[in-house]
C-alpha positions in Angstrom: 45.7 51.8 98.0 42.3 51.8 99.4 42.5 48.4 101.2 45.6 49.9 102.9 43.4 53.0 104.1 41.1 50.9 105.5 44.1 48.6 107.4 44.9 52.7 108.2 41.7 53.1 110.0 41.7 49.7 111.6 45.3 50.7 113.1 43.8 53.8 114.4 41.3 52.1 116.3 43.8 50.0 118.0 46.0 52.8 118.5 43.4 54.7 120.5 43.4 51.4 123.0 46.8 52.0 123.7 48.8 54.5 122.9 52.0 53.6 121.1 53.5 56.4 119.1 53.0 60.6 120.0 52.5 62.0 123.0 49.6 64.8 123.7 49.7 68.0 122.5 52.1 70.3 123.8 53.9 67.5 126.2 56.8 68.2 126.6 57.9 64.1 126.5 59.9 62.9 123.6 58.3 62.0 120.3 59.4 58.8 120.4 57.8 56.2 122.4 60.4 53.8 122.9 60.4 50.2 124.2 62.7 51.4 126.6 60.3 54.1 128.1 58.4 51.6 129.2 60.4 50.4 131.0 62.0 53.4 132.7 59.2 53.2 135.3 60.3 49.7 136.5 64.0 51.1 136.5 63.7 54.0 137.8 61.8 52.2 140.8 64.5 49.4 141.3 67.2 52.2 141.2 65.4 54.0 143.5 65.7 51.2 146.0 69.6 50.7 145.0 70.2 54.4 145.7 71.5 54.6 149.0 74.7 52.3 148.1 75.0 54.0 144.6 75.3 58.3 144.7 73.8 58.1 140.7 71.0 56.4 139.7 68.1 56.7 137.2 66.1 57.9 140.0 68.3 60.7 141.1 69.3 62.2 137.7 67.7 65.1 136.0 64.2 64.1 134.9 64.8 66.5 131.5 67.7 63.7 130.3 65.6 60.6 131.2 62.8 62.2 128.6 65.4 63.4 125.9 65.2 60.7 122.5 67.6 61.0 119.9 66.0 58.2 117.4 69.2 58.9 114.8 71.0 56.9 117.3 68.9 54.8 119.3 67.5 51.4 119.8 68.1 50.2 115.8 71.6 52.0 115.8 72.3 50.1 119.3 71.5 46.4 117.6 73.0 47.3 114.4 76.3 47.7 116.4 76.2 44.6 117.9 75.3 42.9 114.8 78.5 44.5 113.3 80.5 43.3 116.0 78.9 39.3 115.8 80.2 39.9 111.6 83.6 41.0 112.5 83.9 37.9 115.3 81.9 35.6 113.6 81.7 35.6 109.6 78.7 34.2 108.1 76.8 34.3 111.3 74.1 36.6 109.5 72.2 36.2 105.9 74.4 39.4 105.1 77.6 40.2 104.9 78.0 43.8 106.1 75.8 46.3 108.0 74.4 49.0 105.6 73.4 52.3 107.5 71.0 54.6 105.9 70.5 56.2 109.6 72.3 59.1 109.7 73.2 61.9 107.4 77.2 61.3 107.6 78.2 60.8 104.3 82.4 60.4 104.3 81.4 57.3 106.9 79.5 56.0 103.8 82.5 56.6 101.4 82.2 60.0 99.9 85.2 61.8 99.4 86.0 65.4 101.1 86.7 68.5 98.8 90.6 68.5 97.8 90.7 72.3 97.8 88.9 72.5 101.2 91.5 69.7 102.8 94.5 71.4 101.2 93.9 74.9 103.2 92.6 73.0 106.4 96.5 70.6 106.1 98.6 74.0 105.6 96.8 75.5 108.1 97.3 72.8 110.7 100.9 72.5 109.7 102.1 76.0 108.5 105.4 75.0 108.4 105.5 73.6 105.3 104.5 76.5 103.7 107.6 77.3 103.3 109.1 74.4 101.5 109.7 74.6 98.0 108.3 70.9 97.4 104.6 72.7 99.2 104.3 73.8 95.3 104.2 71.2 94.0 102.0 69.0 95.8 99.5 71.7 96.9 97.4 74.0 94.2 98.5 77.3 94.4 95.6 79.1 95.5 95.4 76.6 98.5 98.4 77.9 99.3 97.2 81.4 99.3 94.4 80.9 101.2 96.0 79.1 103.8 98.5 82.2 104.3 95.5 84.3 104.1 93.6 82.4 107.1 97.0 82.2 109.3 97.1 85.5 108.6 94.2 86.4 110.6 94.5 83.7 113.4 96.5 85.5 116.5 99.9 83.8 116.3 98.9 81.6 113.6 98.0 79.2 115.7 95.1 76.3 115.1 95.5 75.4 118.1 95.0 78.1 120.4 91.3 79.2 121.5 89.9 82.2 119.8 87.5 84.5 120.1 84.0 83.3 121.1 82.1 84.2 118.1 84.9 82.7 116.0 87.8 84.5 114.5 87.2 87.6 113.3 88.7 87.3 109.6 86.6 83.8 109.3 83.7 85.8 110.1 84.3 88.7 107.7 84.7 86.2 104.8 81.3 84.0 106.0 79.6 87.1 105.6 81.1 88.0 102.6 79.3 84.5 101.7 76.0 85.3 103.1 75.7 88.6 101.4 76.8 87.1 98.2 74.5 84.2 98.4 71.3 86.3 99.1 72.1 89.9 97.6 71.5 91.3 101.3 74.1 92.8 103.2 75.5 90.9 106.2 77.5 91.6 109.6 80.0 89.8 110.8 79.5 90.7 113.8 75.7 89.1 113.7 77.9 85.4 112.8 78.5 82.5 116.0 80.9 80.5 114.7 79.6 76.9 116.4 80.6 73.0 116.7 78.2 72.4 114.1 74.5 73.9 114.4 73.8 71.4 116.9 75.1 73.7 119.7 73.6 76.7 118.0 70.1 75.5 118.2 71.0 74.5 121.5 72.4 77.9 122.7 68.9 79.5 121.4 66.9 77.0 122.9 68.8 77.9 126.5 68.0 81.5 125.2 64.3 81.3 124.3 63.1 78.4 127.0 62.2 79.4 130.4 59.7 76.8 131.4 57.4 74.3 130.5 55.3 77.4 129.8 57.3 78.0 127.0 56.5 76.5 123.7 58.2 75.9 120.3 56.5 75.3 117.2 58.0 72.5 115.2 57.0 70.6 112.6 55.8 66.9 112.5 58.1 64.7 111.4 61.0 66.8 112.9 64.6 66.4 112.8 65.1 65.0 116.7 67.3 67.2 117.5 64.5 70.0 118.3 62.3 67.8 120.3 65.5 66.5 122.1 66.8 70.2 122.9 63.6 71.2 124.0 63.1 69.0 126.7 66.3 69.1 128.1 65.7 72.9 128.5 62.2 72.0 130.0 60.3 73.6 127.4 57.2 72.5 125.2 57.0 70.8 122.0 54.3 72.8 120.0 53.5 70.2 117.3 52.8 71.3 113.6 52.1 69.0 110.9 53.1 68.9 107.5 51.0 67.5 104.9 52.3 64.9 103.4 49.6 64.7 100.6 51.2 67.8 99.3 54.7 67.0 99.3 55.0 67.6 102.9 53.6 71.0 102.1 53.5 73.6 105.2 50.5 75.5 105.9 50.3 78.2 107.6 46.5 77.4 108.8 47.7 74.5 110.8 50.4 77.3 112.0 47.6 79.0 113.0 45.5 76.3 114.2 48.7 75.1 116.3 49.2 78.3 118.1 45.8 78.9 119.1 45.8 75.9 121.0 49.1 76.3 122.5 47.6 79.3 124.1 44.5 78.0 125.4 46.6 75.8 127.5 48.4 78.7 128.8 51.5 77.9 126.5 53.5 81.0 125.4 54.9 80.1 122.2 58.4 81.7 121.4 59.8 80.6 118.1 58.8 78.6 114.9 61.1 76.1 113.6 61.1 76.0 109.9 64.1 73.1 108.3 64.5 73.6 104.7 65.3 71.6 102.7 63.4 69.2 105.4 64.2 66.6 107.3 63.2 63.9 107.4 61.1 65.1 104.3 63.1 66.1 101.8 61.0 69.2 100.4 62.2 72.4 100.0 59.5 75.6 100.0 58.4 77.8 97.3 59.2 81.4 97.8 55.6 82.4 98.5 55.4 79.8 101.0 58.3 81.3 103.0 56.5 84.6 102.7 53.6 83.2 104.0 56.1 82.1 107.1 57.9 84.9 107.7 54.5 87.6 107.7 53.3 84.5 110.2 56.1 85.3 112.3 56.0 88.8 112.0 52.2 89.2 112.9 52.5 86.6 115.6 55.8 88.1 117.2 57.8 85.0 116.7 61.5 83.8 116.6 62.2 82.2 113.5 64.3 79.7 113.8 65.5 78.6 110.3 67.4 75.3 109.9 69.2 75.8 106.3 71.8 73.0 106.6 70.9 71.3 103.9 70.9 75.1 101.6 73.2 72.9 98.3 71.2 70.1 98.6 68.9 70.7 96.0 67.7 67.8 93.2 64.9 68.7 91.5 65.2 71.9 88.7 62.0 73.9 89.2 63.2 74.4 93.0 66.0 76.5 94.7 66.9 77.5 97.6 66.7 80.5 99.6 67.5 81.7 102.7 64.9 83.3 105.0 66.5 86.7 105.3 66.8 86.5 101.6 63.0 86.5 101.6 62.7 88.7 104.6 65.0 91.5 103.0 63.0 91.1 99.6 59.4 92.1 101.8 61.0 94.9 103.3 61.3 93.3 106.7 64.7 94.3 108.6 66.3 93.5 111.7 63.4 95.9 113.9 60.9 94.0 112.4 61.6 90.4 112.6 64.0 88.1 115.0 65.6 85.8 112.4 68.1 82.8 113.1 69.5 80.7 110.2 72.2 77.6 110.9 74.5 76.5 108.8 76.4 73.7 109.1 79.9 72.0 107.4 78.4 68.5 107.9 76.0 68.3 105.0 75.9 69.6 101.3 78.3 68.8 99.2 81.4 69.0 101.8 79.7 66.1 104.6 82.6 67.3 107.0 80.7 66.0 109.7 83.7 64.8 112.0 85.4 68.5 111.5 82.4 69.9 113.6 81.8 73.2 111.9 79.1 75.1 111.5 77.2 78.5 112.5 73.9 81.1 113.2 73.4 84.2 111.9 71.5 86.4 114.6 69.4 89.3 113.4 66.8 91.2 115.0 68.1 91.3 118.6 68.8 93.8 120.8 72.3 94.8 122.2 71.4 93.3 125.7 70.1 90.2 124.1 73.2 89.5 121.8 74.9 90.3 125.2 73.5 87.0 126.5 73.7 85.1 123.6 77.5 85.8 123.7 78.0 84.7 127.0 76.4 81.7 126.8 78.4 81.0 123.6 81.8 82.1 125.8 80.9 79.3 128.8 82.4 76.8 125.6 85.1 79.4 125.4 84.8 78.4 121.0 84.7 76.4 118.5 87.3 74.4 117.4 89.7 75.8 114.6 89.2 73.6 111.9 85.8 74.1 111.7 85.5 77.7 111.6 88.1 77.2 108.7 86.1 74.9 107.1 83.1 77.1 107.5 84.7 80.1 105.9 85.9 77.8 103.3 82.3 76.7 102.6 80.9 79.7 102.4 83.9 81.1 100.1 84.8 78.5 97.4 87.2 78.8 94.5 86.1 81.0 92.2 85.9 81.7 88.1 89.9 81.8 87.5 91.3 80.4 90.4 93.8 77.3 90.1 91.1 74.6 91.9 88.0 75.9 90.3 87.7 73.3 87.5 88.2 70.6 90.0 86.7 72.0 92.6 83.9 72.2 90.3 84.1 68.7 88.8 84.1 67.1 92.4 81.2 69.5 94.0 79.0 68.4 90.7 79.9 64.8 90.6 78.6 64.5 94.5 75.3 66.1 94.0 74.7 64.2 90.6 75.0 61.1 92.0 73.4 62.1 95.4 70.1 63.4 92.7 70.2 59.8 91.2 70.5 58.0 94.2 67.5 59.6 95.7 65.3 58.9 92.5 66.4 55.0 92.2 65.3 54.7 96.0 62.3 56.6 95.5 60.9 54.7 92.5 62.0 50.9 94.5 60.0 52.0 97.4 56.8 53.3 95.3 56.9 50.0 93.8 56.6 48.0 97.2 53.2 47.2 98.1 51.9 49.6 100.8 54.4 51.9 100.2 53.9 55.2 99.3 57.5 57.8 99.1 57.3 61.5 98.2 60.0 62.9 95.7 63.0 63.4 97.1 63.7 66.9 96.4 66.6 68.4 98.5 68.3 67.5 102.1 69.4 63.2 102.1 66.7 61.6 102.9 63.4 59.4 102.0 60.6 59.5 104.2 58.2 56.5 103.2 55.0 55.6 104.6 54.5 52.2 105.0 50.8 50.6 105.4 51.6 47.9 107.7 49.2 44.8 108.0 47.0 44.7 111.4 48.5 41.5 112.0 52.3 43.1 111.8 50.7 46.2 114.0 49.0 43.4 117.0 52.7 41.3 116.7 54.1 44.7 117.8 52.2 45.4 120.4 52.9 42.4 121.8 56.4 43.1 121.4 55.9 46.3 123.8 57.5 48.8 120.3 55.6 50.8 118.0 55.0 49.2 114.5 57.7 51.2 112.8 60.3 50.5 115.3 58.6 46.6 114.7 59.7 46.9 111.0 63.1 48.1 111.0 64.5 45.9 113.9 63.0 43.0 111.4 64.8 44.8 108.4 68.0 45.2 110.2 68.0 41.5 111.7 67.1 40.5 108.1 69.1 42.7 105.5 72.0 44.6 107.8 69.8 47.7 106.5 69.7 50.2 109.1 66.8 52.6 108.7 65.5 54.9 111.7 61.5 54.3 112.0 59.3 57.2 111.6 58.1 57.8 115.2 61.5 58.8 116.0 60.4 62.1 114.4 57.1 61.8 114.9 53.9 61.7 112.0 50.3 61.5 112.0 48.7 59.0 114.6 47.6 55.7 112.6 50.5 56.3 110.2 54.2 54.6 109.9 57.1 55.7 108.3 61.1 55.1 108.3 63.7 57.6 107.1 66.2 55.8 105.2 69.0 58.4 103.8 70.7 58.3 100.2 74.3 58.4 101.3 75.5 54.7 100.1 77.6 55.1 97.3 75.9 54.3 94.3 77.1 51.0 93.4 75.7 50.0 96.7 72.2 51.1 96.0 71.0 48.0 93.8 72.2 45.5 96.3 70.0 48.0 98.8 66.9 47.7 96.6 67.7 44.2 96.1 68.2 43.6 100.1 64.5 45.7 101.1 62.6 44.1 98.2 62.5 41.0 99.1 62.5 41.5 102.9 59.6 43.5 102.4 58.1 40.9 100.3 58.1 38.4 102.8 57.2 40.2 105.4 54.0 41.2 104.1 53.5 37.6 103.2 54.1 36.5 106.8 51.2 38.9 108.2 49.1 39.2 105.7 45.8 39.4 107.1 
């Protein structure tokens, strides 16, 4: 790998001519430097000119949406679309036959199944009246059946369709909590749970919360899931950039922590929460115990919201790691709700379930006052709630069959069989990339994704540039228009300046993985045959 560190150092050189990839510290722009920011300037100058015969233009809308990114479905996403669409019209118009996206953590799309027990209750639910039909016994698994009655039960006029209370219903919350207490060994409220359309809208709410300015910063880490950097700006806050070392497994320090906040407040930047996502994405490592320690005494010392992104909580692969929660760790130092503010978001989308059309999810708020949660709870009541199904599934999730119960084995069988094959999948990716040349993957040990470096050739960084993209961004549109792979490049979540990456995730059912490896070994090949230097 040493001839690639020195291509490393020539690419930094370049990159210091023009700047490509990350924005300064603390800007407040998005992470990514698209092709198309560039040419927002033009834009926004010819619809400036167009604006007095058109009431909208990109001149005249908020400044906070023009500099929002959400890579995860961008530029690539946007081309593999229309590639799909040339297929459908035109067969054989491509050298592939269908588009393969490793974009996005949405696993049904991809061909996983959902969890029979889990669909049985959400069907009752949403049609009660069957309940009542002999033949429901037959078809449905008696303790399906019971939950579902139990849920209706606490739904006002057992109605799925009706709004209910803004924090979720009530019951759903008691159970979730149940869950959470379970789970961690630490009592929980129910009254502390936000029943949301995913965590999405959670982080969002907190980020409407926390931002007041671009005076106020948030420390997230680099690479970051784009959601953070995207919520942040449209609230008109600061980006506080942390990075994670990705010589140590995407290890998190809490020197550069350190070093990160002191420089925020040089600038005048009062920092207001830490984002921590583990198991990480786009980096698939999930923190010791003593490293959350670490982050939580940071926080505590510092004064500092931790935010705590634990979607990805079952997504474990690797046996000498597991996961747990930060108020688990919290609790175990002694720290309660007067000593640290503590957010954790859950979501129905990932795991196991990948109920990511359902839109479920939640937060668990601790550590805020009554006049705070006051606020939080309006904001949550502008969206009047969350939609029925998901706080169902969410409770659900949270509450699974148990020992004894009618489901369990299957329940059991089906929960195991998808993280299995989701631990093999990430290994067989892993070990195809490490064996491409200039290609360098950490293990893969929770969340869905690989995060690969990729030491691209000057010659491939120059062709970029003259393309107006960023090299990473370069090598995926060339992947895509080559393989119908669709990968999201690495400065859509930002990394080291001088360094590329992609995220590609490990959702294609296994018997499409070979064909995968097959596809980006021998693009990759001839790509770095065609600008070899």
């Amino acid at each position: 790998m040493r001839k690639y560190a020195r291509v490393s150092a020539t690419i930094a050189h370049l990159l210091r001519k023009r700047s490509l990839q990350f924005p300064r510290l603390l800007s407040s722009s998005p992470i990514l430097d698209h092709p198309s920011s560039s040419s927002s300037s033009s834009s926004s100058s010819s619809s400036m000119s167009s604006s007095s015969t058109h009431p909208v233009s990109l001149g005249t809308i908020n400044e906070k949406v023009l500099k929002c990114e959400y890579a995860v479905r961008g530029e690539i996403v946007t081309l593999a679309q229309r590639l799909q669409e040339e297929l459908l019209a035109k067969p054989g118009s491509h050298p592939f036959d269908e588009i393969l996206y490793c974009n996005i953590g949405n696993p049904q799309s991809l061909g996983q199944q959902p969890i029979t027990f889990f669909r049985e209750v959400l069907a009752l639910c949403d049609h009660p009246a069957i309940l009542d039909r002999s033949e429901t016994q037959g078809l449905f698994s008696t303790d399906a059946i019971k939950r579902a009655w139990e849920i209706l039960d606490q739904i006002p006029g057992r109605a799925t369709g009706a709004y209910s209370h803004s924090q979720g219903i009530k019951g759903l919350r008691d159970t979730i909590a149940a869950g959470i207490e379970a789970r961690d060994g630490y009592p929980a409220d129910p009254n502390d749970i936000f029943l949301t359309d995913g965590a999405s809208p959670a982080v969002h709410i907190m980020m409407q919360l926390l931002i007041r300015s671009e005076g106020d910063g948030i420390l997230c880490p680099i690479p970051q899931y784009p959601l953070y950097s995207a919520s942040i700006a449209l609230n008109g806050g600061t980006l506080v950039p942390y990075y994670l070392d990705e010589s140590a497994g995407w290890g998190l320090e809490t020197s550069e922590l350190k070093k990160q906040l002191e420089a925020a407040k040089s600038k005048g930047i009062n920092v207001r929460a830490l984002v921590v996502i583990n198991p990480g994405n786009p980096t698939g490592q999930v923190l010791a115990e003593d490293n959350q320690r670490q982050i939580v005494e940071f926080c505590k010392q510092e004064g500092l919201v931790l935010l705590a992104d634990e979607v990805y909580q079952e997504n474990i692969y690797v046996p000498d790691k597991k996961f747990h929660s930060f108020k688990k760790i919290s609790r175990s130092m002694g720290y309660g709700n007067e000593d640290i503010t503590l957010i954790s978001f859950q979501s129905v989308s990932k795991g196991y379930y990948g109920e990511c059309g359902k839109r479920g999810g939640y937060m668990e708020v601790t550590g805020f006052s009554p006049e705070i949660r006051e606020q939080i709870y309006k904001v949550a009541s502008v969206n009047l709630c969350s939609n029925i199904s998901g706080q169902i599934l969410a409770s659900l999730v949270m509450s699974p069959p148990k020992v004894g119960d009618e489901s369990f084995d299957s329940y059991s069988a089906e929960k195991d069989g998808i993280l299995s094959s989701l631990a093999r999948r990430a290994k067989a990716l892993e070990d195809a990339l490490n064996n491409l040349e200039g290609v360098e993957c950490n293990k893969t040990e929770g969340a869905m994704y690989l995060f690969p470096r990729i030491y691209l050739p000057v010659k491939a960084v120059k062709a970029a540039e003259a393309a107006n993209t960023s090299p990473d961004t370069f090598y995926c549109r060339r992947l895509l228009n080559a393989t119908g792979i669709v990968v999201v490049p690495g400065s859509g979540f930002g990394q080291v300046p001088g360094t590329w990456h992609f995220r590609c995730t490990i959702l294609p059912q296994e018997d499409k993985i070979p064909d995968i490896v097959s596809r980006l070994t021998e693009f990759h090949k001839q790509f770095m045959e065609e600008f070899r230097d």
